[in-house]
C-alpha positions as CSV (number, residue, x, y, z in Angstrom):
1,X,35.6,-4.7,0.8
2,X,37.1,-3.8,4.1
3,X,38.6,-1.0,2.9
4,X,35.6,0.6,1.4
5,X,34.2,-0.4,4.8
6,X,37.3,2.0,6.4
7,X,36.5,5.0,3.9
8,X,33.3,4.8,3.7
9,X,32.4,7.6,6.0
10,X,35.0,9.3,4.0
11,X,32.8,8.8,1.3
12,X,29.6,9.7,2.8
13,X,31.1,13.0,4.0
14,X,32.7,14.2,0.3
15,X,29.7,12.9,-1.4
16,X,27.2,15.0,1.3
17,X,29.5,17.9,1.2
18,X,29.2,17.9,-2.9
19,X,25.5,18.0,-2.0
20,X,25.9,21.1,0.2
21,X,27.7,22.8,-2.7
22,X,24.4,22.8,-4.6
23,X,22.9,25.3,-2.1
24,X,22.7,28.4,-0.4
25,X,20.6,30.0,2.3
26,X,18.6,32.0,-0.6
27,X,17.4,28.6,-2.4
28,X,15.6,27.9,0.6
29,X,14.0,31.0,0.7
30,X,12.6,30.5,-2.9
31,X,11.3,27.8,-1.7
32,X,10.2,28.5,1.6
33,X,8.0,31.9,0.3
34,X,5.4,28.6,-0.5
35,X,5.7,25.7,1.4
36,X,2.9,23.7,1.0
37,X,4.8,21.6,-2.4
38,X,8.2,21.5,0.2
39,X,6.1,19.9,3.1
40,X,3.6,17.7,0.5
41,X,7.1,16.1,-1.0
42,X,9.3,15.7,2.4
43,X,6.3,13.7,3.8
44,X,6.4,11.9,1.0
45,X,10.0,11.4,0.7
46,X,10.9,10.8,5.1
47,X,7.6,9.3,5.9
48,X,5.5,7.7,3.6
49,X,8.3,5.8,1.6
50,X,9.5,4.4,4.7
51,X,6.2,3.1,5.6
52,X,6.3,1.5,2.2
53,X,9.1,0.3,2.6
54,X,8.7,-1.5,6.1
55,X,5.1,-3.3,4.7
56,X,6.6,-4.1,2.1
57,X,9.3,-5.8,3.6
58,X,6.8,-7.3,6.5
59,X,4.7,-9.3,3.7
60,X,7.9,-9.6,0.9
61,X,8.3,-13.4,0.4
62,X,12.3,-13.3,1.0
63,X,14.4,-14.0,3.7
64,X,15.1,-11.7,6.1
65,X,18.3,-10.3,5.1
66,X,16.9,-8.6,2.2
67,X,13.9,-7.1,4.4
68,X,16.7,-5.5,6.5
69,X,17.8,-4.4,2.9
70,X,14.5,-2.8,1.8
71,X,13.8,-0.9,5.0
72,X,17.4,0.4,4.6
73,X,17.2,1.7,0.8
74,X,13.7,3.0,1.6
75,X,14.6,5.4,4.3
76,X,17.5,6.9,3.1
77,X,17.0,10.2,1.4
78,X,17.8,10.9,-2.6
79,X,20.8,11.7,-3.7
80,X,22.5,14.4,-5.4
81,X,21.7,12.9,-8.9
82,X,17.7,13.7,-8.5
83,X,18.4,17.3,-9.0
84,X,20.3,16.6,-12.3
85,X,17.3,14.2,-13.4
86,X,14.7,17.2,-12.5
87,X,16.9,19.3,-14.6
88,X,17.0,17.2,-17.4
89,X,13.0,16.7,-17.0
90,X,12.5,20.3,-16.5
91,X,11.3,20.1,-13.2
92,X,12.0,22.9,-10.3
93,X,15.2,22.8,-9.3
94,X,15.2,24.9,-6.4
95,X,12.8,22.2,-5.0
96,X,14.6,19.5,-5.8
97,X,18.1,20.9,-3.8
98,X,16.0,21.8,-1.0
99,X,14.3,18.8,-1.0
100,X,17.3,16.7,-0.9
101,X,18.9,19.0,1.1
102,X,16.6,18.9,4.0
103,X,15.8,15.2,3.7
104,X,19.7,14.4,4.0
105,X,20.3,16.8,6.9
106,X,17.6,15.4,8.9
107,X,19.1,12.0,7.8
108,X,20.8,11.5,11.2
109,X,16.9,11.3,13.1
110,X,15.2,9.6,10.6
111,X,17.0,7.1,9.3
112,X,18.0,5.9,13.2
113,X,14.2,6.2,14.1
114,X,13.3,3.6,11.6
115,X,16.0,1.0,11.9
116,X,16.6,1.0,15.9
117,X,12.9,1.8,16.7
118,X,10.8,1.2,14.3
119,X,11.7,-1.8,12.3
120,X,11.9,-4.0,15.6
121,X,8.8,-3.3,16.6
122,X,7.2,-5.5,13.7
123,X,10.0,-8.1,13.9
124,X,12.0,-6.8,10.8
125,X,15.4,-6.9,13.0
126,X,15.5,-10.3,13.3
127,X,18.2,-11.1,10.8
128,X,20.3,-8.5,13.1
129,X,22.9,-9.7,15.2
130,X,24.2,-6.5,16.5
131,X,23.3,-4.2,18.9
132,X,21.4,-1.3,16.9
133,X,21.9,2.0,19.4
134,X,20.0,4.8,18.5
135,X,21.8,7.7,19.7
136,X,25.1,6.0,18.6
137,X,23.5,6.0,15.0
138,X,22.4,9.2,15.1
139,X,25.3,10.9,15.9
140,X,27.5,8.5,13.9
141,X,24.9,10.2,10.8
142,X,25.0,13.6,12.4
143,X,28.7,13.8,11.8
144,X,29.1,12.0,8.6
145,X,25.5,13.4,6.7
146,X,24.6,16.5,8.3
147,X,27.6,18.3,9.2
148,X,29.2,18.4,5.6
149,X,25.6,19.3,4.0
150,X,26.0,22.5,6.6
151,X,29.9,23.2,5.7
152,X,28.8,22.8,1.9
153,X,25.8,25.5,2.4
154,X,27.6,27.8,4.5
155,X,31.0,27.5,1.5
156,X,28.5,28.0,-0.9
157,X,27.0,31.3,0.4
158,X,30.0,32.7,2.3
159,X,32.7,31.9,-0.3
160,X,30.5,31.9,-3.3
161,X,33.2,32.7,-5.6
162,X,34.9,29.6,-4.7
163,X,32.9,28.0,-4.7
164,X,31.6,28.1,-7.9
165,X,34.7,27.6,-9.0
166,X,35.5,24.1,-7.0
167,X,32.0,22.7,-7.8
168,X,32.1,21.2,-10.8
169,X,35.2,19.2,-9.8
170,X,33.5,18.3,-6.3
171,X,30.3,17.2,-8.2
172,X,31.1,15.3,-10.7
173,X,33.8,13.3,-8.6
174,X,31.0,12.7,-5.7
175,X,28.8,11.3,-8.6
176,X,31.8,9.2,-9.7
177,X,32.2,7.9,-6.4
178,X,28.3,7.5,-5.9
179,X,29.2,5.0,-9.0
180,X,31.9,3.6,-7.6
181,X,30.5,2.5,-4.2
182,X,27.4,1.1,-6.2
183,X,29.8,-1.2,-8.5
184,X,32.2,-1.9,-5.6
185,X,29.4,-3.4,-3.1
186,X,27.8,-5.2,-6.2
187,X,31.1,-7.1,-7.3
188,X,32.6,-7.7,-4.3
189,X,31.0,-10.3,-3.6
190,X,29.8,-11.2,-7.4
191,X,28.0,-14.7,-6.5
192,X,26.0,-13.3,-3.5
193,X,25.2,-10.1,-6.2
194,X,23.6,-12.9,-9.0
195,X,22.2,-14.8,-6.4
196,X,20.5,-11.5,-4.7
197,X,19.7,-9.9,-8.7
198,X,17.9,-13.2,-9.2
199,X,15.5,-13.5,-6.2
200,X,15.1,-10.3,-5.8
201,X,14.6,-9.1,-9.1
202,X,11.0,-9.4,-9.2
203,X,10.2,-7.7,-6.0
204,X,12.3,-5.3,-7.0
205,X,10.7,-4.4,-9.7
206,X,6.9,-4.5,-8.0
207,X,8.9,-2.5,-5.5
208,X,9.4,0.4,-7.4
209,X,5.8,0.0,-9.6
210,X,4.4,0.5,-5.8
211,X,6.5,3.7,-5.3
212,X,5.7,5.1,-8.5
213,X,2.2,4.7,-8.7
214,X,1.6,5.7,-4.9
215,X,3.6,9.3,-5.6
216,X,1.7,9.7,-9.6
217,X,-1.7,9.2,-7.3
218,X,-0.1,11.7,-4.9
219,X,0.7,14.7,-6.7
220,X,-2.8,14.2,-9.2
221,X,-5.2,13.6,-6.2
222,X,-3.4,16.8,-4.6
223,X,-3.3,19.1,-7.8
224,X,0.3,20.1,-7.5
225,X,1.2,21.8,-10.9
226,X,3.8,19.7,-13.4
227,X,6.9,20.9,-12.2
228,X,6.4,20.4,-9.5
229,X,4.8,16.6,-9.2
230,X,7.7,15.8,-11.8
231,X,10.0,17.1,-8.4
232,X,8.2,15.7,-6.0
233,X,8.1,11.9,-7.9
234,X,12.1,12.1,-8.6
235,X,13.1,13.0,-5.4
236,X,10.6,10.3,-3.8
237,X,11.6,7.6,-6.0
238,X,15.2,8.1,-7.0
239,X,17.2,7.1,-3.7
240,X,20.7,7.3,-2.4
241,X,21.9,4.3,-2.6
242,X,25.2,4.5,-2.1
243,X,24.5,6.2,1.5
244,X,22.5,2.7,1.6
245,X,25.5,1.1,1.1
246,X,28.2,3.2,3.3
247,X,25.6,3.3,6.2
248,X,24.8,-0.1,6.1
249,X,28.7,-1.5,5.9
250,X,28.8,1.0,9.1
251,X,26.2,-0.3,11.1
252,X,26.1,-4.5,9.6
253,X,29.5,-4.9,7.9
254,X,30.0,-6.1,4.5
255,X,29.4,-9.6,3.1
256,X,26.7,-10.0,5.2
257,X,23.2,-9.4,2.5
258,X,21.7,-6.7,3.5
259,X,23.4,-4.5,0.8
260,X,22.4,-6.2,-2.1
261,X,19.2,-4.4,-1.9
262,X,21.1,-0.8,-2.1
263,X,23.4,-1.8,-4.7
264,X,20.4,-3.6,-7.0
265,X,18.4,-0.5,-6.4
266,X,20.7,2.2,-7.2
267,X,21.7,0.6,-9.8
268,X,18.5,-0.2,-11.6
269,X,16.3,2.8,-10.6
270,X,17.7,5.0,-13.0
271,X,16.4,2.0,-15.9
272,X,12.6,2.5,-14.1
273,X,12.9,6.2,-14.1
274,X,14.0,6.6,-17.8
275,X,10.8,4.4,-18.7
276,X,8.2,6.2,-16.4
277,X,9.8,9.6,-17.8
278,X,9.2,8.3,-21.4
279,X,5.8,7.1,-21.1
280,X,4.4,9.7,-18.8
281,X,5.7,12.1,-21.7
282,X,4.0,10.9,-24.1
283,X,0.5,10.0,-21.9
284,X,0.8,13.7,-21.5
285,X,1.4,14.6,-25.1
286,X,-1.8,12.4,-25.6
287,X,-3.6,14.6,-23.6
């Protein structure tokens, strides 16, 4: 574990620069031309998930440690396999990049915001033993989030060729190591992973139920068409957990706890998301 603890902004800049890859200055456009879905989902996505996230994790039953763990997993942004899932759900894809895209490059504020300034304001830093600098943080994420989501955009539209060419390769071995880092942080330390899988499995799972109702009530009370809410509900719900995980061994170390929520979640989301998919398929087909 210490040496995924050494790589891991490694990681975090090959898996961010994979991300980049998926866009160019044009897909923002697209998306741009009307904004009102973009700005409906990144409020969704940066702000309201968090906030679920920290009440949750205020009233959660469970010791602090994992409170530290859902506040972490719940202010990440997604990840680069949300755009694959709106794909395969036939969702809009140019959302979905631009989504994630955005949400990761302003990674380096938010995520910052909510665990140095935030968070201890309600007491949900106690478990912390370290000092939690903001503009440390932020820059720490500026470098390792932001800056290869810009080199990947500006390869992508400068060197388009290339790039196109590289991408595949870049992609699916970012998702591989997106795997990886998941599997690593859970079996590392395999007793504190049952231990954490068993208490946590239930508020896990009324975790998620919370996120997924909240964003189904979201995009029906608004109207936003199907592909659309189908976007806006992957890219709220499916998280990056493996940025979870490579932050959080940056700013707590490893061994300590607060990762098991990351790794549980990444892991098991995609479980959730499969059965949502199914059965708001056939609710729909019903209808």
């Amino acid at each position: 574990m210490e040496f995924l603890n050494k790589i891991a902004p490694l990681i975090l800049f090959y898996i961010m620069f994979s991300l980049g890859l998926h866009c160019k200055f044009s897909d923002f456009k697209k998306v741009l031309v009307n904004p009102k879905n973009l700005i409906i989902g990144l409020l969704s996505q940066t702000v309201v998930l968090p906030i679920i996230g920290l009440v949750f994790a205020y009233f959660a039953p469970i010791s602090l440690n994992y409170k530290v763990g859902i506040i972490l997993i719940t202010c990440v942004p997604s990840t680069v396999t949300s755009n694959y899932l709106t794909k395969i759900i036939n969702g809009n894809i140019s959302l979905s990049i631009t989504m994630t895209a955005i949400s990761s490059l302003i990674s380096f504020i938010t995520i910052p915001l909510i665990i140095t300034k935030i968070a201890p304001i309600i007491g949900l830093m106690n478990a912390v033993k370290i000092d939690l600098n903001f503009l440390k943080l932020s820059f720490v994420l500026f470098v390792i989030s932001t800056v290869p989501i810009v080199l990947g955009i500006l390869t992508n539209t400068k060197f388009n060729n290339f790039s196109q060419s590289v991408s595949p390769l870049i992609n699916k071995s970012a998702i591989l190591l997106f795997i990886i880092t998941i599997l690593v942080a859970w079996y590392s330390d395999f007793e504190m992973s049952l231990i954490a899988y068993k208490e946590m499995f239930l508020v896990l799972i009324v975790l998620m139920l919370l996120v997924l109702i909240y964003v189904n009530i979201l995009v029906k009370a608004l109207k936003i068409n199907v592909r659309d809410s189908k976007t806006i509900i992957t890219e709220t719900f499916i998280q990056n957990g493996a940025m979870g995980i490579l932050i959080g061994s940056s700013i707590f170390g490893l061994g300590s706890g607060y990762l098991m929520m990351s790794a549980i979640y990444g892991l098991f989301q995609y479980k959730l998301f499969l059965v949502w998919y199914l059965v708001d398929k056939k609710i729909n087909k019903l209808d």
